[in-house]
C-alpha positions as CSV (number, residue, x, y, z in Angstrom):
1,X,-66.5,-62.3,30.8
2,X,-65.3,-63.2,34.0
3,X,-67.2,-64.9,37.3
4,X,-67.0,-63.1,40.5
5,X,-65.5,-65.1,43.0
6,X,-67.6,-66.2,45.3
7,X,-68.1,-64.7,48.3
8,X,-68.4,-66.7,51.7
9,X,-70.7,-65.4,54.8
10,X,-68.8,-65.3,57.9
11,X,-71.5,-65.1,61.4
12,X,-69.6,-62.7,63.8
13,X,-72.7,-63.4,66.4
14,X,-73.3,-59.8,67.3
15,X,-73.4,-56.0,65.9
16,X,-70.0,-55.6,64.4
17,X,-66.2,-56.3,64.5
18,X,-62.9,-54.2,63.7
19,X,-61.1,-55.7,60.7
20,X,-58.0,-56.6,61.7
21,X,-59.9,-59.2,64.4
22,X,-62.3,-60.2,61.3
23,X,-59.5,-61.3,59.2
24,X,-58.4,-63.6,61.8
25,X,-61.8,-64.6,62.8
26,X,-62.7,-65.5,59.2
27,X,-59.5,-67.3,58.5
28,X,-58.1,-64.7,56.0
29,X,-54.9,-64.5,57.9
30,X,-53.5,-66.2,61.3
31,X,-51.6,-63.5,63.1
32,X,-52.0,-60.1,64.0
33,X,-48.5,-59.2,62.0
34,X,-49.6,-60.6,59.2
35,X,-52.7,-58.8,59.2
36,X,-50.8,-55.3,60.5
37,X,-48.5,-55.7,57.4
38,X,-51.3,-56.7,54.7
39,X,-53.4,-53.7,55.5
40,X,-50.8,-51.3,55.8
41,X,-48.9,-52.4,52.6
42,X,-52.9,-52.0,51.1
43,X,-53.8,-55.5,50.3
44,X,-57.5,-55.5,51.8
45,X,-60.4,-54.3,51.0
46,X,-63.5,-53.5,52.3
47,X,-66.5,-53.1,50.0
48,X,-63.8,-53.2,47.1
49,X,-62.0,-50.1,48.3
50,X,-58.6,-50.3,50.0
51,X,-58.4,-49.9,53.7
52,X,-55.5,-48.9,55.8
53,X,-57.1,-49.2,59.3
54,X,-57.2,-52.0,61.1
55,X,-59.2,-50.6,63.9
56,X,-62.3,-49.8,61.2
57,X,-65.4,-50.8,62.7
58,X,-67.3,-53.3,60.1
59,X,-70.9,-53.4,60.2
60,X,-73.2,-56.4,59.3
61,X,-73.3,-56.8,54.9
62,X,-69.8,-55.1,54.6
63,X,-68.0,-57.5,52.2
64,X,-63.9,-57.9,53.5
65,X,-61.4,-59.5,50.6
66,X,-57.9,-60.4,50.4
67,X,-56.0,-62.2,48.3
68,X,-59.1,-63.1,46.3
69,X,-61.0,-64.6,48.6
70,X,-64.1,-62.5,49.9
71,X,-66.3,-62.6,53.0
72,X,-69.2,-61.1,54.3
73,X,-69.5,-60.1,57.7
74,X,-73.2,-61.3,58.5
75,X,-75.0,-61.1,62.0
């Protein structure tokens, strides 16, 4: 049996956040190329289901992961 990987809780300070600035603001990637090309090409995930829109609006408790490394957005 496997662990889960942990999964680290990221404050965004207000309501919610669109993904493709969340992955930069949570350190997943560090440019907005890179994070255009890793959700079109299908590597993230939001609440373990792939995600092709960068624009998507998170809301507080929605849990973002690439690469294997998951975070949280919290408030």
């Amino acid at each position: 049996m496997t662990t889960p990987d942990p999964i680290d809780d990221i404050p965004i300070g207000g309501e919610g956040i669109r993904l493709g600035q969340f992955l930069k603001f949570a350190g997943l990637l560090d440019s907005g190329g890179d994070v255009k090309e890793a959700i079109i090409d299908g590597f993230v995930t939001v609440n373990g289901e792939v995600d092709r829109r960068r624009g998507r609006q998170l809301q507080l408790g929605d849990v973002v992961t690439f690469d294997g490394r998951s975070v949280r957005v919290c408030p």
